[in-house]
TORKOLZA-959272 format. One line per 3 residues: number of its first residue (from 1); their letters; for each residue z, x, y of C-alpha. Coordinates in nm, 2 decimals. Example, Ala and Ser with C-alpha at 12.3 -4.5 7.8 and 13.67 -1.06 7.14 Angstrom:
1 = AS = 0.78/1.23/-0.45; 0.71/1.37/-0.11
This chain:
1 = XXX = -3.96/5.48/-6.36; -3.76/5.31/-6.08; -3.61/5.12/-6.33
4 = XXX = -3.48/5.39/-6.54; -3.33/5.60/-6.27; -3.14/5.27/-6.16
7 = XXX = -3.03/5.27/-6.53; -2.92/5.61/-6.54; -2.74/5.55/-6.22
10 = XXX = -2.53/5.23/-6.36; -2.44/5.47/-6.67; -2.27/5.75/-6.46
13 = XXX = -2.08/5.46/-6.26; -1.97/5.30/-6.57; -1.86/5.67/-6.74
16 = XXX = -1.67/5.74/-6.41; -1.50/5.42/-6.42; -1.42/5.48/-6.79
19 = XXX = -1.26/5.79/-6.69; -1.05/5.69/-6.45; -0.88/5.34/-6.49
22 = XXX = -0.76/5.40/-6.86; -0.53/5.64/-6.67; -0.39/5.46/-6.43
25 = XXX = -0.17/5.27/-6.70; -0.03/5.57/-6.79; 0.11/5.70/-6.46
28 = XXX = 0.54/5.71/-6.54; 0.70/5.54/-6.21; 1.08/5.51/-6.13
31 = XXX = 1.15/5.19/-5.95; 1.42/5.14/-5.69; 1.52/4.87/-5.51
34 = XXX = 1.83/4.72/-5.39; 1.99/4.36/-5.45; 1.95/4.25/-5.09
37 = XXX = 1.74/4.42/-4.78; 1.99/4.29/-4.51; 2.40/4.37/-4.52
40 = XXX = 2.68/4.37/-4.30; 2.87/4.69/-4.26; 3.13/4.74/-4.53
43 = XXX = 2.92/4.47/-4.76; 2.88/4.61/-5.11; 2.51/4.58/-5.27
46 = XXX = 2.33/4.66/-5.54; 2.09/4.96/-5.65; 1.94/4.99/-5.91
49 = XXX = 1.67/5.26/-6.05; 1.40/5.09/-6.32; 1.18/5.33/-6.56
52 = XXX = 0.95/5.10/-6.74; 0.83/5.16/-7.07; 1.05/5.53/-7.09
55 = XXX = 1.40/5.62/-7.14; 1.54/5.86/-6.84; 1.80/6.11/-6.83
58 = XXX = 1.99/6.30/-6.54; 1.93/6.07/-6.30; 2.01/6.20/-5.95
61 = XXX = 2.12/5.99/-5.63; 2.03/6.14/-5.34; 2.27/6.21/-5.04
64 = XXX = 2.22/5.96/-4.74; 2.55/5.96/-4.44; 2.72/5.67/-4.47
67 = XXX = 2.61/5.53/-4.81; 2.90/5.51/-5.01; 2.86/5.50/-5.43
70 = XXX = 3.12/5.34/-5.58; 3.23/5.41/-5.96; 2.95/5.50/-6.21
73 = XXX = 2.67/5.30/-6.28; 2.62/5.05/-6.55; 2.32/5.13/-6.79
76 = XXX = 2.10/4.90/-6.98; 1.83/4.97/-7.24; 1.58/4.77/-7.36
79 = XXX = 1.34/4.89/-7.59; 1.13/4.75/-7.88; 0.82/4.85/-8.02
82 = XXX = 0.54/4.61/-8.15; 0.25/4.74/-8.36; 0.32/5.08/-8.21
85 = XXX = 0.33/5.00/-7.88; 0.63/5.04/-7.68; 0.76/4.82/-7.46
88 = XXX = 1.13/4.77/-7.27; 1.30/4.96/-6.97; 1.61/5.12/-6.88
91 = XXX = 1.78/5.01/-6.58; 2.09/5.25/-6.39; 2.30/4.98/-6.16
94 = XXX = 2.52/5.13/-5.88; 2.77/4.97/-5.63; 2.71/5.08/-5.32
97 = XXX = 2.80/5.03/-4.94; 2.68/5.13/-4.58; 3.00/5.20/-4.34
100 = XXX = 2.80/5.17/-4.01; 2.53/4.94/-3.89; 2.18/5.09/-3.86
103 = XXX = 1.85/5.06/-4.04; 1.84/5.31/-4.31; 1.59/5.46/-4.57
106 = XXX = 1.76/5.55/-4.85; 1.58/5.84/-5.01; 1.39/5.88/-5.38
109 = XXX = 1.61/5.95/-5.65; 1.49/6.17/-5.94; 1.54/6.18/-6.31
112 = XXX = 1.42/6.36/-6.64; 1.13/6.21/-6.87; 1.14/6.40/-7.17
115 = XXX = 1.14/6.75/-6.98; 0.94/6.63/-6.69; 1.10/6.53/-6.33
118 = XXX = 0.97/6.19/-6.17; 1.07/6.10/-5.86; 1.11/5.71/-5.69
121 = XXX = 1.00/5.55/-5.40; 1.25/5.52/-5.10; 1.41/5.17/-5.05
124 = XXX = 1.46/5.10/-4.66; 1.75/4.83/-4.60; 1.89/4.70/-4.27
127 = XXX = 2.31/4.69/-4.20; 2.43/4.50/-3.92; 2.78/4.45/-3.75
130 = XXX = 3.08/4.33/-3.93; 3.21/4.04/-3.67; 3.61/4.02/-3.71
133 = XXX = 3.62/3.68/-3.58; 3.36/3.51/-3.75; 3.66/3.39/-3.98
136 = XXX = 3.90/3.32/-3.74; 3.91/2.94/-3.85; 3.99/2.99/-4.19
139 = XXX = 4.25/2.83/-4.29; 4.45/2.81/-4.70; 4.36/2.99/-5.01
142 = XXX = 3.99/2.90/-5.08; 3.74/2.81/-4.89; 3.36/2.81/-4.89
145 = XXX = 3.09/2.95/-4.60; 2.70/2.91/-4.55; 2.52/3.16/-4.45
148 = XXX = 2.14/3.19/-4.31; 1.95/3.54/-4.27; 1.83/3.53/-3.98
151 = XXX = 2.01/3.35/-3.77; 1.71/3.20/-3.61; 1.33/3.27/-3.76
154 = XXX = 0.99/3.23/-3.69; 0.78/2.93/-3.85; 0.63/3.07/-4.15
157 = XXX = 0.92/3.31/-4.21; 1.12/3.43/-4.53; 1.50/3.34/-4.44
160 = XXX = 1.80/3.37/-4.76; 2.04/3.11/-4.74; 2.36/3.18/-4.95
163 = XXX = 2.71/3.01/-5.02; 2.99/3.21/-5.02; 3.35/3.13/-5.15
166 = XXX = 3.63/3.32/-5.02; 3.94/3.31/-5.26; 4.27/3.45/-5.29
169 = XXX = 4.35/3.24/-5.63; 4.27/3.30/-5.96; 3.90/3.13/-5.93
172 = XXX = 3.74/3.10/-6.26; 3.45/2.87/-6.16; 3.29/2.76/-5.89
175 = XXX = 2.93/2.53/-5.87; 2.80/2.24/-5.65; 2.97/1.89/-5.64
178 = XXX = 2.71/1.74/-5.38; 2.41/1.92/-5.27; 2.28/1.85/-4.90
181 = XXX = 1.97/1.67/-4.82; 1.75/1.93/-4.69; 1.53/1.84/-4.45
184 = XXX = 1.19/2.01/-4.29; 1.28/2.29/-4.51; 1.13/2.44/-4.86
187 = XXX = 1.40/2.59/-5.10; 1.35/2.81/-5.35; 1.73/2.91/-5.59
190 = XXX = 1.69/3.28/-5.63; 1.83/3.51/-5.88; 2.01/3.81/-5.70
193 = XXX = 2.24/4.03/-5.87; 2.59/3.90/-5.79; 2.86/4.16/-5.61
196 = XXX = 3.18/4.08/-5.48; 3.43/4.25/-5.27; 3.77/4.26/-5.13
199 = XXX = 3.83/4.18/-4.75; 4.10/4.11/-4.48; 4.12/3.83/-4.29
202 = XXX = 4.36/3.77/-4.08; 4.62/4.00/-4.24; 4.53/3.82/-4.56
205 = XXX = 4.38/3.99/-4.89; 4.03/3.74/-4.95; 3.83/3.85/-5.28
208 = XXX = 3.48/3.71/-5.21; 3.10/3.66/-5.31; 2.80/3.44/-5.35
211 = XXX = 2.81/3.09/-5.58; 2.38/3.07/-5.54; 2.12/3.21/-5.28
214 = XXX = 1.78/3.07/-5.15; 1.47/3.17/-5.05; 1.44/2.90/-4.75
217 = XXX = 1.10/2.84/-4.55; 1.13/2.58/-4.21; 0.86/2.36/-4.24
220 = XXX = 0.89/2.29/-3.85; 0.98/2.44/-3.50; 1.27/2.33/-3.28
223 = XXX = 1.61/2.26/-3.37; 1.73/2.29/-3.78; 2.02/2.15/-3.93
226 = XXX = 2.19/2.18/-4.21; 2.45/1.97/-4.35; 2.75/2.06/-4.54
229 = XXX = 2.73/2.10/-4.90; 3.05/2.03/-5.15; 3.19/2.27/-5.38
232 = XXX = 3.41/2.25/-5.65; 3.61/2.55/-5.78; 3.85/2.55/-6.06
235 = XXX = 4.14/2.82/-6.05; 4.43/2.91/-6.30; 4.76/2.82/-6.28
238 = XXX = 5.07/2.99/-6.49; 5.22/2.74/-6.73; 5.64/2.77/-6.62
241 = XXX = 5.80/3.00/-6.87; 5.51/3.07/-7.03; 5.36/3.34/-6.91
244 = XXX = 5.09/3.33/-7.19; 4.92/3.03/-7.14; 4.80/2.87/-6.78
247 = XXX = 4.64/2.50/-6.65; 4.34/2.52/-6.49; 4.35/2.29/-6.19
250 = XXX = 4.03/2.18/-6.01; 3.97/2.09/-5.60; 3.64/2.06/-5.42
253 = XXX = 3.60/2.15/-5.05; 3.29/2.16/-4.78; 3.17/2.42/-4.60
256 = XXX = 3.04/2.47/-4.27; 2.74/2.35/-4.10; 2.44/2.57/-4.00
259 = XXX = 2.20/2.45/-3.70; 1.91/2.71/-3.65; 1.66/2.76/-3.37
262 = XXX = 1.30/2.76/-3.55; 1.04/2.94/-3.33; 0.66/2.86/-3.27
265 = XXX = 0.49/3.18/-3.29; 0.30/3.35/-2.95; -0.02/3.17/-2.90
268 = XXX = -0.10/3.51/-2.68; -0.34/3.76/-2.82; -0.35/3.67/-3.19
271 = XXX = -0.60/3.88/-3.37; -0.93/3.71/-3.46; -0.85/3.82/-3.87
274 = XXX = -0.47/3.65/-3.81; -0.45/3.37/-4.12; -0.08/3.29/-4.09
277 = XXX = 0.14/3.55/-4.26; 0.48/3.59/-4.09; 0.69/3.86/-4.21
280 = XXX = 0.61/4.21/-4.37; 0.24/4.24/-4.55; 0.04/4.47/-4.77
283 = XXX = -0.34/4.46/-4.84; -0.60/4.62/-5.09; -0.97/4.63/-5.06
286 = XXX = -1.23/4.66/-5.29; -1.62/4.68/-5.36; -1.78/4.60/-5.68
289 = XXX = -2.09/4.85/-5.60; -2.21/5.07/-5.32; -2.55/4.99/-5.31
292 = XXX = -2.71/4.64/-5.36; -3.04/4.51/-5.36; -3.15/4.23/-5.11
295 = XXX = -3.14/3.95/-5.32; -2.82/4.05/-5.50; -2.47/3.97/-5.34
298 = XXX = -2.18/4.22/-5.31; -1.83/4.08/-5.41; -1.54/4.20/-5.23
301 = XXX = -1.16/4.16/-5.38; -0.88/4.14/-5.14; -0.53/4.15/-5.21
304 = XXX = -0.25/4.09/-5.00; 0.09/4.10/-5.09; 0.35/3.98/-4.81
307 = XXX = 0.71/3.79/-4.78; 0.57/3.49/-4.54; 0.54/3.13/-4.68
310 = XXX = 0.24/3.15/-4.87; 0.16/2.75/-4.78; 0.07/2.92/-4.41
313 = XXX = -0.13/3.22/-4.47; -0.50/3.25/-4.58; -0.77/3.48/-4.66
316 = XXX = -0.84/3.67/-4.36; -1.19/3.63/-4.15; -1.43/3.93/-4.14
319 = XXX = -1.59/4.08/-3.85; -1.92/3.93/-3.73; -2.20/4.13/-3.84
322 = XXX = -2.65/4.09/-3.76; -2.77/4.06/-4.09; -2.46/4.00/-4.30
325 = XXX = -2.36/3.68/-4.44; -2.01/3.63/-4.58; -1.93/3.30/-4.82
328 = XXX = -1.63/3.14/-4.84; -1.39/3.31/-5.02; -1.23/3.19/-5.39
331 = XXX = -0.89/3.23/-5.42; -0.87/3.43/-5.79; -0.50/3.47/-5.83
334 = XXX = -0.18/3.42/-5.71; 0.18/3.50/-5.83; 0.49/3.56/-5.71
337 = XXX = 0.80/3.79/-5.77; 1.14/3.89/-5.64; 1.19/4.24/-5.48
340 = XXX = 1.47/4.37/-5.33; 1.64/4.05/-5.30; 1.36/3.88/-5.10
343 = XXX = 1.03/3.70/-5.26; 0.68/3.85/-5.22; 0.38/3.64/-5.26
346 = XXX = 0.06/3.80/-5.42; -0.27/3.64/-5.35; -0.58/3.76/-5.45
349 = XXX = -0.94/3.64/-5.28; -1.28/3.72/-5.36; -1.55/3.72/-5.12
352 = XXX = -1.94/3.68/-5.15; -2.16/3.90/-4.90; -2.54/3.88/-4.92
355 = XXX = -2.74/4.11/-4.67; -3.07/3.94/-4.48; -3.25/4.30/-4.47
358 = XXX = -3.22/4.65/-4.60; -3.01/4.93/-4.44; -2.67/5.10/-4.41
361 = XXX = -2.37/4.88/-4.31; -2.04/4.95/-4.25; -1.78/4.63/-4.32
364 = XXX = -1.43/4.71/-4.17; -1.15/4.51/-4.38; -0.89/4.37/-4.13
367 = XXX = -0.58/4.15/-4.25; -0.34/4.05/-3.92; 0.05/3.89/-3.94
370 = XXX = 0.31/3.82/-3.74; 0.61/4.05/-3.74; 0.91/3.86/-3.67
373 = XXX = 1.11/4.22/-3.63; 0.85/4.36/-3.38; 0.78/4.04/-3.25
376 = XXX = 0.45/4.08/-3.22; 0.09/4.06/-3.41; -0.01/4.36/-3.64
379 = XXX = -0.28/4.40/-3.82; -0.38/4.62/-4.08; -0.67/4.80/-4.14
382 = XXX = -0.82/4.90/-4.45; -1.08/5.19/-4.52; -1.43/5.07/-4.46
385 = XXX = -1.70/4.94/-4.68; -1.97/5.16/-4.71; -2.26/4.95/-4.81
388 = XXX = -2.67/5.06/-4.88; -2.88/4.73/-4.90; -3.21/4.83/-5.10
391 = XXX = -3.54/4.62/-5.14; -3.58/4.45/-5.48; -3.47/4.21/-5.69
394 = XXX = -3.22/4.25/-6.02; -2.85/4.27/-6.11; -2.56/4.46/-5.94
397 = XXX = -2.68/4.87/-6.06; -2.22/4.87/-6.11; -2.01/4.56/-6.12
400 = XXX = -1.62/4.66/-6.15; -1.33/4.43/-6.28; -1.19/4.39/-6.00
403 = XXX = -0.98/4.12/-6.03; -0.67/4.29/-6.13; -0.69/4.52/-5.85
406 = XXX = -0.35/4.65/-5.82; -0.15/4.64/-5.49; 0.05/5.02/-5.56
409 = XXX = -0.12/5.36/-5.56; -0.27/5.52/-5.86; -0.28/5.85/-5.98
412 = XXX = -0.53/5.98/-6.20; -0.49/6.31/-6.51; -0.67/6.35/-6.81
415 = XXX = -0.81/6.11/-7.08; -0.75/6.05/-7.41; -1.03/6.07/-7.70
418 = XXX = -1.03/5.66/-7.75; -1.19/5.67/-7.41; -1.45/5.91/-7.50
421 = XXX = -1.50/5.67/-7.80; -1.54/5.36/-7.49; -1.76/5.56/-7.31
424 = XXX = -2.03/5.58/-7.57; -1.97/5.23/-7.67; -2.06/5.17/-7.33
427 = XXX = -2.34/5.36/-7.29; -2.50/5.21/-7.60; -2.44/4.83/-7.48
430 = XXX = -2.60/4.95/-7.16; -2.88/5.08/-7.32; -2.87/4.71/-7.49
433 = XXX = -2.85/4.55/-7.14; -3.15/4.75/-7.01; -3.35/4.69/-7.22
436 = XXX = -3.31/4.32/-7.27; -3.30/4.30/-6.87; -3.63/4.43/-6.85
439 = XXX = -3.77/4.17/-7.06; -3.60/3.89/-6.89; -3.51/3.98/-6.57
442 = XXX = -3.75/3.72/-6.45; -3.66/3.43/-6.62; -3.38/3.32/-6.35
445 = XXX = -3.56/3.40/-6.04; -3.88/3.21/-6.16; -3.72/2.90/-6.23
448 = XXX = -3.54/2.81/-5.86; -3.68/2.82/-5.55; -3.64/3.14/-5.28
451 = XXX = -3.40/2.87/-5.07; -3.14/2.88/-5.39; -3.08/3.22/-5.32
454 = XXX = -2.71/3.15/-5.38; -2.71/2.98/-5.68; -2.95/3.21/-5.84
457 = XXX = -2.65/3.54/-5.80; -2.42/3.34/-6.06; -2.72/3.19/-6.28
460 = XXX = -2.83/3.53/-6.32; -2.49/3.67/-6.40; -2.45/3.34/-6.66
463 = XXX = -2.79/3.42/-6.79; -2.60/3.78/-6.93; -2.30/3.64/-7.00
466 = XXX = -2.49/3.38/-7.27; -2.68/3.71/-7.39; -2.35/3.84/-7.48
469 = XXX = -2.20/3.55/-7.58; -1.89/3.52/-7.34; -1.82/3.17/-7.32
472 = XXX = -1.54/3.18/-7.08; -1.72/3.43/-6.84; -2.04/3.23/-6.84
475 = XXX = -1.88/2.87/-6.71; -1.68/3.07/-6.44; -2.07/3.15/-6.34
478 = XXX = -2.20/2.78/-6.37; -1.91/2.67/-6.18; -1.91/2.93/-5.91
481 = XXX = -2.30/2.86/-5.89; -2.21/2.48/-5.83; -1.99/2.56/-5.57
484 = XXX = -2.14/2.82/-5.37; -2.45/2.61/-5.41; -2.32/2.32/-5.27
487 = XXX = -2.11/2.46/-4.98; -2.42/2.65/-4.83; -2.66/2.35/-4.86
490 = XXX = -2.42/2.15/-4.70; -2.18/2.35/-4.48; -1.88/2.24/-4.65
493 = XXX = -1.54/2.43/-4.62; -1.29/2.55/-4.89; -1.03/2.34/-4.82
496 = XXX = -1.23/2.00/-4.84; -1.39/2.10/-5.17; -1.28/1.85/-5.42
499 = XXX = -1.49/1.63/-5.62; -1.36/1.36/-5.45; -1.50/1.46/-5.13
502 = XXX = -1.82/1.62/-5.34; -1.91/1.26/-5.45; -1.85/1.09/-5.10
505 = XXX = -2.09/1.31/-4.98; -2.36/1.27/-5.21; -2.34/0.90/-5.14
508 = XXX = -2.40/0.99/-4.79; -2.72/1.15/-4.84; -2.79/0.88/-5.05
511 = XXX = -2.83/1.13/-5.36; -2.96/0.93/-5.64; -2.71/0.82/-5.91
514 = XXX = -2.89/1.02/-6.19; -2.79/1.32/-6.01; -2.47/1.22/-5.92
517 = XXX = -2.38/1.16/-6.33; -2.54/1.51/-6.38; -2.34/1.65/-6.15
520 = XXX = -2.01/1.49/-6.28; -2.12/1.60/-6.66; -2.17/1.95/-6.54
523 = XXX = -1.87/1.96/-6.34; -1.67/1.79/-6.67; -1.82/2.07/-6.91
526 = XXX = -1.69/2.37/-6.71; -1.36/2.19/-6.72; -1.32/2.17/-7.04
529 = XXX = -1.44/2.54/-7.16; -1.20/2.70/-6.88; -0.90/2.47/-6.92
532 = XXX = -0.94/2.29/-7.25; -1.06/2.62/-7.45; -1.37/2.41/-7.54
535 = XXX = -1.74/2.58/-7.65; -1.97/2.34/-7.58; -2.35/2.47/-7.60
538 = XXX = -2.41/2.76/-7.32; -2.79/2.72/-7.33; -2.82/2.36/-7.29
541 = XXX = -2.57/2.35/-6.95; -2.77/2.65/-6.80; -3.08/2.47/-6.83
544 = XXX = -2.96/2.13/-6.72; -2.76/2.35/-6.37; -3.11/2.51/-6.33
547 = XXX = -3.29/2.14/-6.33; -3.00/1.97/-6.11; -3.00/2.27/-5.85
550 = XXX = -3.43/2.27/-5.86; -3.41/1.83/-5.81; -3.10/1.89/-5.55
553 = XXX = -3.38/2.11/-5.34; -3.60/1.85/-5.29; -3.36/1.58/-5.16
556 = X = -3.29/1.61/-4.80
């Protein structure tokens, strides 16, 4: 009977699910965002409103003091529709400037999809001081500047590197003749929408803007230099007495120098969950199920989305807790995009918690950084786990996808009749899995000793996924059973995990070889169905993991 009300349980999980991530997708969002986060007074920039997926119409900017809209905006469409799906955006572009300093918000704009008013999110950008006599060496017609954002930064931290020309010719080109050796320092060229201006200096009419930006990330503290770079510009000339035709002449120039401070951050009062990040930082938390049974494991997704060098921050540590044990985490996904003109890293980590005994625990997500603007550690807290541990034995009751999780908020509404369709597609599979769970729930456990608690979570989950004939999701299990077997047995860590290391180790313990080429062919197969889109037999590698892990447990 227990058994059946745990079934009846996953069902109404799995139909709540059903009902609310199909939805999701379909939530209409304006996008703003603006071609660079940090200006100077005066300094025109780019904003632009996206609507993915729709076409918008009377799109209204809102009214912000001091930000200036120049002209109307460019438009662009891109639309096309495949097998009846739809797929494009349409983009509105403006030119716009801040006349004072200050750090602003600028506020959500709003437009019409097909009768019904969207709104988008606020865009926050920070304007600093024109100085008048940062050109007061300039000297002839063209010439070239480097520029860093900061000035000085943090170890760690996002800075934009740019190279300007300033011209009052007829420029029609302008690219790198030499590039600097850059050293200590990780570069990354960076797309940004291009917008130039018209300014004074001394008395003299200058037309100027960027030739290529970088994402730059010091790879050291103390003193950073960077060495001129050449440029080479080509400008028109008229032709004499023909004012039809011109020559196009061509001179290359250096610019300036840049020498930067690079700081070491505070080694006071950093958080115990700090892993890192420097700059600005976002995280998402979720559980795959809200109650688990003692020998089961609960898997929690984390994603953090931040501007920092990724190479420095890691997942975060958790809390110490009696009773709870937490793995070390797998790194699922990560990716990168541009926003706003600066690059934000997403990373996404997975960890494995098992529970020693029953009862109610609370685990508190925590993810800590460095903000070089506050100059101090924050850390951000998410919304607790709330966790009941039950006695038994058995799979997860619910187990989520969550390895999309998505980093922006969601908004649920009503659901269309192919879900309805889903949901009793679901239900009838689970009827399927209950049944054929009852009969062989006990094949797994029976087979490995109670010390290969570990193992047994993923050999389990493999043992379903061979039921149902996922290949892919069934060697993800064998190799996440290798590794979290092998880790716990012998304490090692995630950055040493190699099978390099794997293999010096064995020879350590003076593991015989037979286990050692077992090991290797195991390792080998899962490589080849998750990389090489191979099939090899599922059966035959679940019984020969079960063996090696069962002969692993009685070597020392």
């Amino acid at each position: 009977m227990s058994e059946l009300l745990l079934f009846i349980r996953f069902i109404w999980i799995v139909v709540f699910i059903g009902l609310y991530l199909p939805v999701q997708s379909q939530t209409v969002l304006l996008k703003a965002e603006v071609s660079n986060v940090s200006v100077e007074a005066g300094e025109p920039f780019k904003l632009m409103y996206t609507m993915e997926n729709r076409e918008m119409e009377n799109i209204s900017i809102p009214q912000l003091a001091g930000l200036q809209i120049s002209g109307r905006p460019s438009v662009e469409t891109s639309m096309s529709i495949v097998n009846g799906k739809r797929s494009g955006f349409m983009r509105y572009t403006y030119t716009a400037a801040f006349e004072k300093e200050g750090n602003y918000t600028i506020p959500p704009a709003t437009a019409f999809v097909k009768g019904k008013k969207v709104m988008s999110n606020s865009v926050k950008i920070k304007v600093s001081a024109s100085s008048p006599d940062k050109h007061k060496d300039v000297k002839g017609e063209v010439f070239f500047k480097a520029k860093l954002k900061p000035e000085k930064m943090y170890l760690g931290q996002q800075a934009l590197l740019s190279y300007d020309i300033f011209t009052s010719k007829n420029v029609v080109n302008a690219e790198f003749s030499k590039v600097p050796k850059f050293e200590h320092v990780y570069l990354k060229p960076v797309d940004i929408p291009v917008t130039g201006r018209n300014i004074v200096i001394n008395h003299k009419n200058y037309y100027t803007q960027s030739i290529q930006t970088f994402h730059l990330y010091a790879q050291k503290t103390g003193k950073l230099k960077l060495e001129k770079a050449y440029i080479t510009y080509k400008y028109e000339i008229p032709v004499s007495g023909n004012p039809f035709f011109s020559d196009v002449k061509s001179e290359t120039y250096a610019t300036n120098e840049l020498v930067t401070d690079v700081l070491p951050l505070p080694t006071q009062n950093v958080p115990y969950s700090f892993s890192g990040g420097v700059g600005d930082f976002f995280i998402k938390t979720s559980a795959d199920k809200k109650t688990v049974t003692l020998n089961d494991a609960l898997k929690i997704v984390m994603v953090i989305k931040g501007d920092g060098d990724p190479k420095y921050w890691k997942a975060p540590r958790w809390d110490s807790l009696k009773n709870v044990e937490f793995y070390e985490p797998n790194l699922l996904r990560e990716e990168s995009i541009v926003e706003n003109g600066r690059e934000f890293h997403t990373k996404v980590f997975e960890y494995i918690v098992q529970f020693d005994k029953p009862g109610s625990f609370i685990l508190k997500p925590k993810f800590s950084y460095f903000s070089p603007e506050d100059k101090k550690y924050v850390t951000l807290e998410e919304q607790a786990i709330n966790v009941e541990v039950v006695p038994g034995n058995g799979a997860p009751l619910a187990e989520n996808d969550t390895s999309d999780v998505d980093i922006t908020d969601q908004k649920s509404g009503f659901f269309p009749v192919p879900v309805i369709l889903g949901i009793l597609s679901v239900f009838l599979a689970g009827l399927g899995y209950f049944l054929f769970r009852k009969k062989k729930s006990k094949e797994v456990s029976e087979t490995l000793k109670p010390a290969d608690e570990v193992a047994k979570i993923f050999l389990r989950k493999a043992k379903l996924h061979e039921h149902k004939g996922e290949n892919r999701l069934f060697f993800e299990e064998i190799s996440y059973a290798m590794t979290h077997y092998i880790k716990q047995k012998y304490g090692i860590q995630n950055d040493t995990f190699d099978k390099e290391n794997i293999i010096d180790l064995f020879k350590e313990k003076n593991i015989p070889e037979s286990l050692i080429s077992t090991f290797l062919k195991i390792y080998a197969t899962c490589e080849f169905a998750l990389f090489a889109g191979q099939k090899p037999e599922m059966k035959d590698i679940l019984e020969v993991t079960m063996t090696w892990i069962g002969d692993m447990e009685r070597e020392k």
